[in-house]
PQR file of N, CA, C, O and H, with PARSE charges and radii, in Angstrom:
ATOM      1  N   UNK A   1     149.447 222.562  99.610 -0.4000 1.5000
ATOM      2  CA  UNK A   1     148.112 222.738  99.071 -0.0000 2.0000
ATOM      3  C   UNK A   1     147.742 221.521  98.222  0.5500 1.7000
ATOM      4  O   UNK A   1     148.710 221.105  97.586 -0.5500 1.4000
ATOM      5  N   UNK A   2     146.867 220.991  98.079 -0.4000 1.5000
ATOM      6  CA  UNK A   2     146.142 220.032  97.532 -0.0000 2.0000
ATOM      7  C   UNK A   2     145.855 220.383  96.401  0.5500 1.7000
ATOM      8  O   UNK A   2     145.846 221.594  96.179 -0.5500 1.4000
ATOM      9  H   UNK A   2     146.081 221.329  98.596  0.4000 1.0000
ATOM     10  N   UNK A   3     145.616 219.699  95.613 -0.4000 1.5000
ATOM     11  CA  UNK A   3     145.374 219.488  93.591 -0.0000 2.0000
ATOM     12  C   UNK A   3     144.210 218.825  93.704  0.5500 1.7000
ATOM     13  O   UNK A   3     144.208 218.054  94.664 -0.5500 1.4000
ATOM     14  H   UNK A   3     145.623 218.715  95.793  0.4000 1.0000
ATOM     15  N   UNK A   4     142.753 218.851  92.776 -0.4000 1.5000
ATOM     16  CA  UNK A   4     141.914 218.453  92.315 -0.0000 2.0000
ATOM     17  C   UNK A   4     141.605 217.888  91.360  0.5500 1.7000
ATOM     18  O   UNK A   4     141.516 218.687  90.428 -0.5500 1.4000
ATOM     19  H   UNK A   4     142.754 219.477  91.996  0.4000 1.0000
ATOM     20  N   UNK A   5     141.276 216.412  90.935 -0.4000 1.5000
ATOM     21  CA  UNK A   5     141.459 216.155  89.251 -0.0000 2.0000
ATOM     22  C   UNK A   5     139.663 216.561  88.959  0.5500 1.7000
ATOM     23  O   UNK A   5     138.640 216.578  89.644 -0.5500 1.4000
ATOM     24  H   UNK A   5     141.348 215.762  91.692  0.4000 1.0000
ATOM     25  N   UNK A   6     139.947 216.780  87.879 -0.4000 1.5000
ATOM     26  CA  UNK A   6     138.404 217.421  87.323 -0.0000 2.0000
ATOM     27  C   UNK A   6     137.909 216.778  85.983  0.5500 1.7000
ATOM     28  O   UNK A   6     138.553 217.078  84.978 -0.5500 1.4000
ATOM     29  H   UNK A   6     140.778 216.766  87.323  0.4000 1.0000
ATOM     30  N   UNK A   7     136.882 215.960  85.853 -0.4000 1.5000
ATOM     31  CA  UNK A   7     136.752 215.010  84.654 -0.0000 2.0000
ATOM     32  C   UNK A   7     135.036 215.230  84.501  0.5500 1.7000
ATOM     33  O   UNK A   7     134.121 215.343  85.318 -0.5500 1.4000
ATOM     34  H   UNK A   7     136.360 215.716  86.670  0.4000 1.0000
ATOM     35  N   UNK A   8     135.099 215.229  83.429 -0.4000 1.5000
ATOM     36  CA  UNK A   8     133.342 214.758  82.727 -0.0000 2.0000
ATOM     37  C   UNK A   8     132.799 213.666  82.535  0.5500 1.7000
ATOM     38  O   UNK A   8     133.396 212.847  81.837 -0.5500 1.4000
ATOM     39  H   UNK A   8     135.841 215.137  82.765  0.4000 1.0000
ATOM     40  N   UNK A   9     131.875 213.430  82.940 -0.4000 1.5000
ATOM     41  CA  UNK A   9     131.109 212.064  82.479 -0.0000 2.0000
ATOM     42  C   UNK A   9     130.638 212.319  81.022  0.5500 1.7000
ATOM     43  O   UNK A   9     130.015 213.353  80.778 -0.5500 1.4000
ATOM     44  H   UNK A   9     131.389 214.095  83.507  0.4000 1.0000
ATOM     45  N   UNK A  10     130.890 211.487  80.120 -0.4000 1.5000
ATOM     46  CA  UNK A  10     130.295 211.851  79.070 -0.0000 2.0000
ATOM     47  C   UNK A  10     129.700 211.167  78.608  0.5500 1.7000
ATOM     48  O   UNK A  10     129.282 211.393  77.473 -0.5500 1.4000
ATOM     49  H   UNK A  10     131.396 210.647  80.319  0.4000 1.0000
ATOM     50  N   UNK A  11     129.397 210.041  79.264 -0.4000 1.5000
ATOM     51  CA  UNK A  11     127.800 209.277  79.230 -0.0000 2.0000
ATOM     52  C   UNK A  11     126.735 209.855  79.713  0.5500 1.7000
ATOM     53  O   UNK A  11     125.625 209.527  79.294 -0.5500 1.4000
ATOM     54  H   UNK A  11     129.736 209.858  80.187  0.4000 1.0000
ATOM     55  N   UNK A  12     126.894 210.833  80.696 -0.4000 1.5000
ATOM     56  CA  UNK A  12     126.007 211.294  81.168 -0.0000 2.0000
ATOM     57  C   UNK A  12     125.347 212.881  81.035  0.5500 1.7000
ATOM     58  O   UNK A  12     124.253 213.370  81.316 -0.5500 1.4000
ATOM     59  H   UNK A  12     127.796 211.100  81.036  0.4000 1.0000
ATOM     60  N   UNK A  13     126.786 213.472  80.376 -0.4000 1.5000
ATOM     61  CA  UNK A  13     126.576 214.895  80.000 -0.0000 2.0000
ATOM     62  C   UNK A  13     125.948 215.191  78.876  0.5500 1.7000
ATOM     63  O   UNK A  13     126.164 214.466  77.905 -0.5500 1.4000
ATOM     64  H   UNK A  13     127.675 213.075  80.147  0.4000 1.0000
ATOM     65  N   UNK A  14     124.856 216.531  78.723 -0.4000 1.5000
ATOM     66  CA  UNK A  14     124.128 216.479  77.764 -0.0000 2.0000
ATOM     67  C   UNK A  14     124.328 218.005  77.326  0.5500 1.7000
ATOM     68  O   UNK A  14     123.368 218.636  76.885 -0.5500 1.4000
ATOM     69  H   UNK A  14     124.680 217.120  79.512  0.4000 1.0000
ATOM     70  N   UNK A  15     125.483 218.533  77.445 -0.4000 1.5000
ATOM     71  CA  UNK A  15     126.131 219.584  76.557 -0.0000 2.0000
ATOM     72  C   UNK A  15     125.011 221.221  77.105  0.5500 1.7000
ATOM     73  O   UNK A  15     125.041 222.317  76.546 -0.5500 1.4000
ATOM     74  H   UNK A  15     126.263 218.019  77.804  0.4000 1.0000
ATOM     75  N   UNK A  16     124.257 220.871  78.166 -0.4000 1.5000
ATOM     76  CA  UNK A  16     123.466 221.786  78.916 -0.0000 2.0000
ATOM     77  C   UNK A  16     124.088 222.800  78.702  0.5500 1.7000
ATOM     78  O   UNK A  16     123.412 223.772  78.365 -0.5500 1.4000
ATOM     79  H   UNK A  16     124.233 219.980  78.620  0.4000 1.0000
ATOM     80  N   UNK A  17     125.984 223.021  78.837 -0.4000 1.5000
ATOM     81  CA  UNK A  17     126.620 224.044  79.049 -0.0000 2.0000
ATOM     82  C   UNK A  17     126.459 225.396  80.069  0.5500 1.7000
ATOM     83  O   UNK A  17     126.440 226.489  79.502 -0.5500 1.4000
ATOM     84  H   UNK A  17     126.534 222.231  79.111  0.4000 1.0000
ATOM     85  N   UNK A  18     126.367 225.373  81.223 -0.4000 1.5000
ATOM     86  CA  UNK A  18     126.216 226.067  82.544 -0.0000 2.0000
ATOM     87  C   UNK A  18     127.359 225.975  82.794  0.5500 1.7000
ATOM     88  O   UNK A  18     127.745 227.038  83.279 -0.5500 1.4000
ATOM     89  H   UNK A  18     126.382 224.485  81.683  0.4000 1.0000
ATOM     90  N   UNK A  19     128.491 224.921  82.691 -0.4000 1.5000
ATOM     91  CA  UNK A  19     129.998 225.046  83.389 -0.0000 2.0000
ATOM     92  C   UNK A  19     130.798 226.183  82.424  0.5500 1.7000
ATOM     93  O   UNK A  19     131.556 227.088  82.773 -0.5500 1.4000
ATOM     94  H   UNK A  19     128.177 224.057  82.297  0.4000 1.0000
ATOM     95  N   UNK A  20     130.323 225.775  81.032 -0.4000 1.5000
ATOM     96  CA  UNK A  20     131.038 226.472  80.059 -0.0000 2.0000
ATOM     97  C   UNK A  20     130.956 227.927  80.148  0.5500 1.7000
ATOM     98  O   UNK A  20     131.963 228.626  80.034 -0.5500 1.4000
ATOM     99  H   UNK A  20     129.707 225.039  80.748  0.4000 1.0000
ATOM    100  N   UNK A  21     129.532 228.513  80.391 -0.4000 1.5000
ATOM    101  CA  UNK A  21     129.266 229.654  80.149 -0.0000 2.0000
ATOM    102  C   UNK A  21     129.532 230.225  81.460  0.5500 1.7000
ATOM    103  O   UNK A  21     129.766 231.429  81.565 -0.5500 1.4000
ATOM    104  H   UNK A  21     128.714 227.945  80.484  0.4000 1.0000
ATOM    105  N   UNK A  22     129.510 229.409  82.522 -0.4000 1.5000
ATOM    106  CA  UNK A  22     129.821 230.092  83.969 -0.0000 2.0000
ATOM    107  C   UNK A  22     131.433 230.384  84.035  0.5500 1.7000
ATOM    108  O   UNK A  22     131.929 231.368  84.582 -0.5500 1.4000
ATOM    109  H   UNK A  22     129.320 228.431  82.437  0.4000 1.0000
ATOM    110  N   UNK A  23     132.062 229.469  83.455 -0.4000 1.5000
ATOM    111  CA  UNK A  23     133.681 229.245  83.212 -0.0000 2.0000
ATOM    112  C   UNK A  23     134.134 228.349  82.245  0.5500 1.7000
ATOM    113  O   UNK A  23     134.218 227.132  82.085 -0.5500 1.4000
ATOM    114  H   UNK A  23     131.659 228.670  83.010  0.4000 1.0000
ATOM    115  N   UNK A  24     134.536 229.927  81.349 -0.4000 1.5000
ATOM    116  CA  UNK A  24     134.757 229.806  80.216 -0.0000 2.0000
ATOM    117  C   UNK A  24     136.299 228.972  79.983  0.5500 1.7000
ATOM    118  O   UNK A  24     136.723 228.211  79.112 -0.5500 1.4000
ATOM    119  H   UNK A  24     134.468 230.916  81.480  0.4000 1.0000
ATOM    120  N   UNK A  25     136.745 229.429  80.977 -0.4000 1.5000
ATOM    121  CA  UNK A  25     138.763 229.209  81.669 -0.0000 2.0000
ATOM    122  C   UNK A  25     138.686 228.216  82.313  0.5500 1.7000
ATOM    123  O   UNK A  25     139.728 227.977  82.923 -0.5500 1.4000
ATOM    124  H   UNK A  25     136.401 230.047  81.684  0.4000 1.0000
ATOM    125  N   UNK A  26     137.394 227.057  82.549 -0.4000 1.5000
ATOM    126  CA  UNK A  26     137.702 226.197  83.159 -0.0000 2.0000
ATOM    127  C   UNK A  26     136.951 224.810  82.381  0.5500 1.7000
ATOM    128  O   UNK A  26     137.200 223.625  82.603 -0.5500 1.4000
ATOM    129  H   UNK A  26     136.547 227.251  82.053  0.4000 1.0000
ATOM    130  N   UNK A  27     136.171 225.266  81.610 -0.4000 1.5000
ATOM    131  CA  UNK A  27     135.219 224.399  80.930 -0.0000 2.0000
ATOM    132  C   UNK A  27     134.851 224.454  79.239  0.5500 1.7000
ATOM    133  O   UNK A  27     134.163 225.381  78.813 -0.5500 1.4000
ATOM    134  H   UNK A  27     135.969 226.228  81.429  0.4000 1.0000
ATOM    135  N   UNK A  28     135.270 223.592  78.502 -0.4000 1.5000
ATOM    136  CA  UNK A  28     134.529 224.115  76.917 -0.0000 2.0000
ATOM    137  C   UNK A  28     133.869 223.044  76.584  0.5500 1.7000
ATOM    138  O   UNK A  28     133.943 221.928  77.099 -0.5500 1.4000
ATOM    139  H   UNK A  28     135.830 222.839  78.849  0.4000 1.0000
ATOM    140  N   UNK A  29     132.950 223.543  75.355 -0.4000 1.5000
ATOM    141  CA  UNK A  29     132.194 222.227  74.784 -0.0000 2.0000
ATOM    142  C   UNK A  29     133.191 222.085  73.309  0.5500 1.7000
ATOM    143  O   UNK A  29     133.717 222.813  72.467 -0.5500 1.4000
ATOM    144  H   UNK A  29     132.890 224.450  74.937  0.4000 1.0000
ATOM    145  N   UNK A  30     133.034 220.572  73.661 -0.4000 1.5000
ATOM    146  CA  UNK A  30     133.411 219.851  71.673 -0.0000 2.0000
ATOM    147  C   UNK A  30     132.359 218.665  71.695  0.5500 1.7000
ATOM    148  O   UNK A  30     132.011 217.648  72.294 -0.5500 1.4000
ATOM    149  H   UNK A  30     132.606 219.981  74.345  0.4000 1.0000
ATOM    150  N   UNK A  31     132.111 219.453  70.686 -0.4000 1.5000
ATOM    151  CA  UNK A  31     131.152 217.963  70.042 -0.0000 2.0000
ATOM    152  C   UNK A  31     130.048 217.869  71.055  0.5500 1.7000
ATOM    153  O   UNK A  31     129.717 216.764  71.484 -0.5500 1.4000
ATOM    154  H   UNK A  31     132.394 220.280  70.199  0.4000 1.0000
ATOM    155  N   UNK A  32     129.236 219.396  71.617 -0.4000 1.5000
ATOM    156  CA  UNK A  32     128.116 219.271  72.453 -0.0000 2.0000
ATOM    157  C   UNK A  32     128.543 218.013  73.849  0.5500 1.7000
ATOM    158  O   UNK A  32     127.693 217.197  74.205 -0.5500 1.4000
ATOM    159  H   UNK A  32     129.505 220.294  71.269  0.4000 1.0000
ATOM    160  N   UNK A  33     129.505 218.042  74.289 -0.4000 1.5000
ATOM    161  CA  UNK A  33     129.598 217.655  75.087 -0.0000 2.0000
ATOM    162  C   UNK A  33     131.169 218.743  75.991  0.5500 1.7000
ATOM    163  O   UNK A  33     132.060 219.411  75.466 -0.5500 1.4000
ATOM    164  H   UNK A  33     130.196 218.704  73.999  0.4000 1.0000
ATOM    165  N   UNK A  34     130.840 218.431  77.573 -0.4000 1.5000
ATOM    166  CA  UNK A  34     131.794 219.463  77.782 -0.0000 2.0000
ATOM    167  C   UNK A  34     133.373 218.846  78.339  0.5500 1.7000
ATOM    168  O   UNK A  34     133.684 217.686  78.612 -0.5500 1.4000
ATOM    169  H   UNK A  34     130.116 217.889  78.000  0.4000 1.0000
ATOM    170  N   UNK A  35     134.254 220.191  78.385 -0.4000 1.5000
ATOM    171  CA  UNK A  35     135.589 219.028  78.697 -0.0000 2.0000
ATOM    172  C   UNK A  35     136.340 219.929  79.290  0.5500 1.7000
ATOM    173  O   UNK A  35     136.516 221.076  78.879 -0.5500 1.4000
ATOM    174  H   UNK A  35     134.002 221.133  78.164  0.4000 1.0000
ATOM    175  N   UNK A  36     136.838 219.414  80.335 -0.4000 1.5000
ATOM    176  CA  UNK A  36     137.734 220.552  81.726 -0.0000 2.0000
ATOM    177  C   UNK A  36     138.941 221.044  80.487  0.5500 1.7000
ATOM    178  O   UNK A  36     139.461 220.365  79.602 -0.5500 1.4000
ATOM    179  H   UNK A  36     136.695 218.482  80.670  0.4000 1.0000
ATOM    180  N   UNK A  37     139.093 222.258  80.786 -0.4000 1.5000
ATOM    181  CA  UNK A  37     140.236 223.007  80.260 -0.0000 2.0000
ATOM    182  C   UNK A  37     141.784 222.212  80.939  0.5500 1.7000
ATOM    183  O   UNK A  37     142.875 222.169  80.371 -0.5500 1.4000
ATOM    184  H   UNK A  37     138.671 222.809  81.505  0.4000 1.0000
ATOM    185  N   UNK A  38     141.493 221.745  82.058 -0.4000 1.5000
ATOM    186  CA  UNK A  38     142.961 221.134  82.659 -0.0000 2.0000
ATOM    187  C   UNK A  38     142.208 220.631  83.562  0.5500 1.7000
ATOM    188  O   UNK A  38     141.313 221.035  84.304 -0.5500 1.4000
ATOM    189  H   UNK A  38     140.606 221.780  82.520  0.4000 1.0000
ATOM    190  N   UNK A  39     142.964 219.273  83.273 -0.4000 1.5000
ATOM    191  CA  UNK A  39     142.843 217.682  83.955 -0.0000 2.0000
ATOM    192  C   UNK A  39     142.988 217.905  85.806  0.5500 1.7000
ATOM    193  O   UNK A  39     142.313 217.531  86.765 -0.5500 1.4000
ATOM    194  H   UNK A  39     143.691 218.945  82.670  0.4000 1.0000
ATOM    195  N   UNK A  40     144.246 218.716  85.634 -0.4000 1.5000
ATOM    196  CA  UNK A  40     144.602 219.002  87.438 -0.0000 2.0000
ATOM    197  C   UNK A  40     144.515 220.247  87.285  0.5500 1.7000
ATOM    198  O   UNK A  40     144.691 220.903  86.259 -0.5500 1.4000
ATOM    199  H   UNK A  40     144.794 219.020  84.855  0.4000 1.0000
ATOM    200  N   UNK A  41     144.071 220.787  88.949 -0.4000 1.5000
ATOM    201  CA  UNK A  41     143.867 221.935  89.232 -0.0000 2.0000
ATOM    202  C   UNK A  41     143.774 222.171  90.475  0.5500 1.7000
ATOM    203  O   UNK A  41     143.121 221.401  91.179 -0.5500 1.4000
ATOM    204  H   UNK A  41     143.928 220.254  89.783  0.4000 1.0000
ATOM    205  N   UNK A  42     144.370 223.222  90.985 -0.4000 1.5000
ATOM    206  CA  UNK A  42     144.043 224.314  92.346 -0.0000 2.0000
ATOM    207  C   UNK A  42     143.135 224.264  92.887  0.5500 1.7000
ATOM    208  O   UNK A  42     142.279 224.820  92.198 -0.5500 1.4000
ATOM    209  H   UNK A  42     144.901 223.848  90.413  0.4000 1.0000
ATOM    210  N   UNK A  43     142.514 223.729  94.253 -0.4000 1.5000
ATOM    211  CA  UNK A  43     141.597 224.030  94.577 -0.0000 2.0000
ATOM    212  C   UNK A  43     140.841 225.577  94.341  0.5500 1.7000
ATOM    213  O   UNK A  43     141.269 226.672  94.706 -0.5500 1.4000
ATOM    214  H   UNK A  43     143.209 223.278  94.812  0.4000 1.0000
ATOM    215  N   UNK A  44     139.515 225.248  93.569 -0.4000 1.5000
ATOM    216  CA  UNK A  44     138.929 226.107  92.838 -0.0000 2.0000
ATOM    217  C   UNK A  44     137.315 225.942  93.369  0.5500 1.7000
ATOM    218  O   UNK A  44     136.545 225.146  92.832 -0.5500 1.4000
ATOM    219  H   UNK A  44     139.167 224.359  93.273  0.4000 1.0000
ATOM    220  N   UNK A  45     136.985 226.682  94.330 -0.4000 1.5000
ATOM    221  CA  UNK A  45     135.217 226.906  94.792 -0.0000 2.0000
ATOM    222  C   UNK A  45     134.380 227.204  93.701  0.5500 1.7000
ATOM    223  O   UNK A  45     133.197 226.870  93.768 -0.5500 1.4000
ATOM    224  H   UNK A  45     137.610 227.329  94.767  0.4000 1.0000
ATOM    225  N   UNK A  46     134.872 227.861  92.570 -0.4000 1.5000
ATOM    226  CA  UNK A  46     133.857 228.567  91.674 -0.0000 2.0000
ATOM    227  C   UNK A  46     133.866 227.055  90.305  0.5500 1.7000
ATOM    228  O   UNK A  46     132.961 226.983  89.473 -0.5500 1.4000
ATOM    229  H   UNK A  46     135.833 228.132  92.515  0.4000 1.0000
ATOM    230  N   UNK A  47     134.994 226.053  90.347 -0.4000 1.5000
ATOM    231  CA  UNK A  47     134.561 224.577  89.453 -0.0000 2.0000
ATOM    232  C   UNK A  47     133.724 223.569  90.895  0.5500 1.7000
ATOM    233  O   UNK A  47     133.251 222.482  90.561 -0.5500 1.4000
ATOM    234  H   UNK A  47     135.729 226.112  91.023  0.4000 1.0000
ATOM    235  N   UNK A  48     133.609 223.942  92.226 -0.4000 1.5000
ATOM    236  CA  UNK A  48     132.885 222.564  92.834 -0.0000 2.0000
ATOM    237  C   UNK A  48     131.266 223.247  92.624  0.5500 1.7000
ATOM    238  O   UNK A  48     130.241 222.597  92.421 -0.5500 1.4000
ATOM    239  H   UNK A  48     133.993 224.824  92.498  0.4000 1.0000
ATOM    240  N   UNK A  49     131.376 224.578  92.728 -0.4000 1.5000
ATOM    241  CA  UNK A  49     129.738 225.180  92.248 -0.0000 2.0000
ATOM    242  C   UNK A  49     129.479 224.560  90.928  0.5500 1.7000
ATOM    243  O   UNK A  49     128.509 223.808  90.839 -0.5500 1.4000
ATOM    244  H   UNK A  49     132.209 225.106  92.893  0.4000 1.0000
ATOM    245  N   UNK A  50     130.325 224.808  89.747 -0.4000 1.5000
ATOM    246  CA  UNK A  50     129.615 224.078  88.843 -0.0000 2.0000
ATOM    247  C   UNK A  50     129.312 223.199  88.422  0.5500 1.7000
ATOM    248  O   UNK A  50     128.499 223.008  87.519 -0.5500 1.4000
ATOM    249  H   UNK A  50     131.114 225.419  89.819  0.4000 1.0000
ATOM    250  N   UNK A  51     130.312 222.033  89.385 -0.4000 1.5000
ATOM    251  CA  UNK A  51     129.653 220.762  89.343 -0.0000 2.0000
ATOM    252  C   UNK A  51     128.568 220.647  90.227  0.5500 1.7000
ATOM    253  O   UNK A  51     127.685 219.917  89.778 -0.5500 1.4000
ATOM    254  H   UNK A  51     130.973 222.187  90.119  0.4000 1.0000
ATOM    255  N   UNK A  52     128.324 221.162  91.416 -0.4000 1.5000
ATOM    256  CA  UNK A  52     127.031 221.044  92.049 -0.0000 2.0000
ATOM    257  C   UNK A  52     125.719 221.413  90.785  0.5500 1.7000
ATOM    258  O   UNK A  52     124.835 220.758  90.233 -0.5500 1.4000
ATOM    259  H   UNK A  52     129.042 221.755  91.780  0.4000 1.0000
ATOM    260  N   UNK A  53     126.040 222.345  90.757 -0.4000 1.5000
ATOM    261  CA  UNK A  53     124.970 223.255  89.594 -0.0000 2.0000
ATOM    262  C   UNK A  53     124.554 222.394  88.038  0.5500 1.7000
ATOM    263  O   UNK A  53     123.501 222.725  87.494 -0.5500 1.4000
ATOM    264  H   UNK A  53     126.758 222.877  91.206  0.4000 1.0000
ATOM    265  N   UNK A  54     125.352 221.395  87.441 -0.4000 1.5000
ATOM    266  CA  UNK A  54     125.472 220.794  86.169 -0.0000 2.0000
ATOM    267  C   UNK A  54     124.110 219.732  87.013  0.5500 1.7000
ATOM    268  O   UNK A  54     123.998 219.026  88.014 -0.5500 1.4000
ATOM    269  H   UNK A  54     126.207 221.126  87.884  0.4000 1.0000
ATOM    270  N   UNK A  55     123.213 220.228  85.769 -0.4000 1.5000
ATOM    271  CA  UNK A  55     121.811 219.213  85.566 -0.0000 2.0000
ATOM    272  C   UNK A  55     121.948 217.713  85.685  0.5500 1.7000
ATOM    273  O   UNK A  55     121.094 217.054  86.280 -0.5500 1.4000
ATOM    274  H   UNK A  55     123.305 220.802  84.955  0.4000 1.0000
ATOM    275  N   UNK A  56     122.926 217.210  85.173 -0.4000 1.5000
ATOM    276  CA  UNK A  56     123.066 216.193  85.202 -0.0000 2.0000
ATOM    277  C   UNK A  56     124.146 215.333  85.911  0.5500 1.7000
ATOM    278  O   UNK A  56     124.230 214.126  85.686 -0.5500 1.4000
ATOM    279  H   UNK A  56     123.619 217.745  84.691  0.4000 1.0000
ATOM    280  N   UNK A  57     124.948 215.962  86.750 -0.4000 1.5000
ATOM    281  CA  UNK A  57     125.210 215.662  87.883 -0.0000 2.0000
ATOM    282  C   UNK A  57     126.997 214.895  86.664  0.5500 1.7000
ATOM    283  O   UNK A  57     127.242 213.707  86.872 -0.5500 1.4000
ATOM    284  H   UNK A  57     124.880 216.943  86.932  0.4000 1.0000
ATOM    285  N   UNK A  58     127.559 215.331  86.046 -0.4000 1.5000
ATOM    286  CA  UNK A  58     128.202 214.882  85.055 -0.0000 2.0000
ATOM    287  C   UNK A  58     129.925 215.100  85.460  0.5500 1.7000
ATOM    288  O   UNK A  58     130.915 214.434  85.157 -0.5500 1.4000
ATOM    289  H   UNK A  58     127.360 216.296  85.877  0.4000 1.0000
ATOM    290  N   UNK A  59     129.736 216.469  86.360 -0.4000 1.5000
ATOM    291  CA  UNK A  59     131.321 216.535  86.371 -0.0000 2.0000
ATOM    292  C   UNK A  59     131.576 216.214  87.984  0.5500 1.7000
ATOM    293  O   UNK A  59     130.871 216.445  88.967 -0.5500 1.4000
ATOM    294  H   UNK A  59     128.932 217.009  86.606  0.4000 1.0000
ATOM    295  N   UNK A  60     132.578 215.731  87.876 -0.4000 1.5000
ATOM    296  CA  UNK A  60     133.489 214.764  89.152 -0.0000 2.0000
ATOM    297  C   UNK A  60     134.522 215.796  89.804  0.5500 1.7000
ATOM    298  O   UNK A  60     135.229 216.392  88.991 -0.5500 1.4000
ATOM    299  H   UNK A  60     133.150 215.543  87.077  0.4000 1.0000
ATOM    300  N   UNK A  61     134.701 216.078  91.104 -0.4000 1.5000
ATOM    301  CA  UNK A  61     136.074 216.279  91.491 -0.0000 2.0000
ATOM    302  C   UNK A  61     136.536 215.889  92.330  0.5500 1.7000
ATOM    303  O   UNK A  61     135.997 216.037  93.426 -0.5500 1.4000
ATOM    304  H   UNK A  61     134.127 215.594  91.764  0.4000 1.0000
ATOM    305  N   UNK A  62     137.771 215.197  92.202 -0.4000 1.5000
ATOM    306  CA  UNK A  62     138.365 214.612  93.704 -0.0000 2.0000
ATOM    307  C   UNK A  62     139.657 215.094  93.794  0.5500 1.7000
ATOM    308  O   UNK A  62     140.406 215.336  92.847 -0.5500 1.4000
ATOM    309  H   UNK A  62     138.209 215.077  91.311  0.4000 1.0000
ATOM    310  N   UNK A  63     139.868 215.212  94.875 -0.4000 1.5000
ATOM    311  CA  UNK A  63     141.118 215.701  96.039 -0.0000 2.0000
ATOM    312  C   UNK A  63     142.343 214.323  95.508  0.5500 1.7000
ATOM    313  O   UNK A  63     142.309 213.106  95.691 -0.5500 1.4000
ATOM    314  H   UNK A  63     139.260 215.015  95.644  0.4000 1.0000
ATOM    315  N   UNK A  64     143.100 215.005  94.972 -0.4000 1.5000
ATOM    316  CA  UNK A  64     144.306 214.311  95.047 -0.0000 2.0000
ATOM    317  C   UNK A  64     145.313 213.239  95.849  0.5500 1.7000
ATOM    318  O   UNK A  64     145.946 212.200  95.661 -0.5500 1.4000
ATOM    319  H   UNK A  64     143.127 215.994  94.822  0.4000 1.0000
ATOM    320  N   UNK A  65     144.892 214.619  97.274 -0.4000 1.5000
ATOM    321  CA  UNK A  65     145.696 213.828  98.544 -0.0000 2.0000
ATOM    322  C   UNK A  65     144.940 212.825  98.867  0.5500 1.7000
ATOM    323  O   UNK A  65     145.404 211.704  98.655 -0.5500 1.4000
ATOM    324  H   UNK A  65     144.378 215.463  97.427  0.4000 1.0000
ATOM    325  N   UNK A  66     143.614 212.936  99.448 -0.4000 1.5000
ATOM    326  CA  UNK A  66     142.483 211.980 100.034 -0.0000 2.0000
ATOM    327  C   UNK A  66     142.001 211.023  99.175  0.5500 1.7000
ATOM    328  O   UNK A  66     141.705 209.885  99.539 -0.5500 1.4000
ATOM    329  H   UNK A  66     143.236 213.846  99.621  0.4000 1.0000
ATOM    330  N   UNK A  67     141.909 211.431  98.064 -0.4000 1.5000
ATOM    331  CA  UNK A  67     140.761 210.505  97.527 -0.0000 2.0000
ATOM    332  C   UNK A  67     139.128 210.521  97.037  0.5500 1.7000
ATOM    333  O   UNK A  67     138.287 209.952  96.340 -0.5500 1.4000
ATOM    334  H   UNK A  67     142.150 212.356  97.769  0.4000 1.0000
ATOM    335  N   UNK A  68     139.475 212.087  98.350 -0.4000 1.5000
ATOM    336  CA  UNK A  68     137.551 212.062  98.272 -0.0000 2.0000
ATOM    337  C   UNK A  68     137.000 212.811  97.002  0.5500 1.7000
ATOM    338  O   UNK A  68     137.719 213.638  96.440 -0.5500 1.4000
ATOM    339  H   UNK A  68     140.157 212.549  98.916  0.4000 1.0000
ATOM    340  N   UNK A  69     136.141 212.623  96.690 -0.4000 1.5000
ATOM    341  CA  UNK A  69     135.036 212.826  95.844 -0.0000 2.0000
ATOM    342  C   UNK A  69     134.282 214.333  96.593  0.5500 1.7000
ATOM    343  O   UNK A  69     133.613 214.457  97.619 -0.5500 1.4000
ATOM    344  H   UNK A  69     135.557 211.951  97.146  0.4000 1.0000
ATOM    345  N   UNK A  70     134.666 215.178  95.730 -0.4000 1.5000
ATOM    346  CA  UNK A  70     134.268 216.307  96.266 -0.0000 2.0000
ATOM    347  C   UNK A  70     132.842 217.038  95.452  0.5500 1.7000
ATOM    348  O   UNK A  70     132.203 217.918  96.028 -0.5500 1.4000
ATOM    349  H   UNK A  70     135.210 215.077  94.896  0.4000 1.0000
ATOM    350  N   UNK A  71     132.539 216.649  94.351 -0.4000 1.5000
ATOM    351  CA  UNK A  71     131.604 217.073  93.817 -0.0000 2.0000
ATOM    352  C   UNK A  71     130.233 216.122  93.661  0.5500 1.7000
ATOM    353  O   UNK A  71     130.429 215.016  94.163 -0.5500 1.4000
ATOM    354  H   UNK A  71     133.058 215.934  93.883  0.4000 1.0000
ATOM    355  N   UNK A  72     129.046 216.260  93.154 -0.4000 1.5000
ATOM    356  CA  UNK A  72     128.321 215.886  93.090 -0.0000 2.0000
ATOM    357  C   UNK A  72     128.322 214.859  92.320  0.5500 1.7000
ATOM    358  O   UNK A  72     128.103 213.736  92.774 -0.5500 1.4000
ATOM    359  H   UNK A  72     128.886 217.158  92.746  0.4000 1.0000
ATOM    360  N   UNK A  73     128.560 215.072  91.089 -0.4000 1.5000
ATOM    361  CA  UNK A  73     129.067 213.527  90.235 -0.0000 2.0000
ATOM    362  C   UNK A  73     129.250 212.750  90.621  0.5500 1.7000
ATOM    363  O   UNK A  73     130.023 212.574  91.563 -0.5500 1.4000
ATOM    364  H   UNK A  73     128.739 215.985  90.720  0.4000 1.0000
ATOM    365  N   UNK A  74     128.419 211.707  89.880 -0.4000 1.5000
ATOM    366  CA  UNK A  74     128.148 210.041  89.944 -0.0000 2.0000
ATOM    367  C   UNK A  74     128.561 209.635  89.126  0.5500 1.7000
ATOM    368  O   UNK A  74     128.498 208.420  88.940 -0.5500 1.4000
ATOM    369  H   UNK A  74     127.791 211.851  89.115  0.4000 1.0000
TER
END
């Protein structure tokens, strides 16, 4: 099974908090800005929704094995 790294832009995040409140176990805010609960992770459908879903297009996920860029983040 494949691992996902999961990171915030935090130039670009504006503490909207939709990841946080959607997943609480996967996302918190400090300092109005938000920050993955764990760096690596399980492929998880309900963190690539909330990066699709984040206004500002802020959180990243890529596939371990590949490389690819699985979320919307720029």
């Amino acid at each position: 099974m494949s691992t996902w790294h999961v990171e915030v832009d935090h130039r670009v995040c504006m503490g909207a908090g939709l990841c946080n409140g959607n997943l609480p176990d996967r996302f918190r805010l400090v300092d109005a800005k938000s920050i993955p609960v764990a760096e690596w992770i399980e492929p998880d459908e309900d963190v690539l929704d909330a990066a699709d879903y984040c206004p500002y297009r802020a959180i990243r996920i890529t596939d371990k094995a590949t490389g690819e860029t699985l979320s919307a983040g720029d």
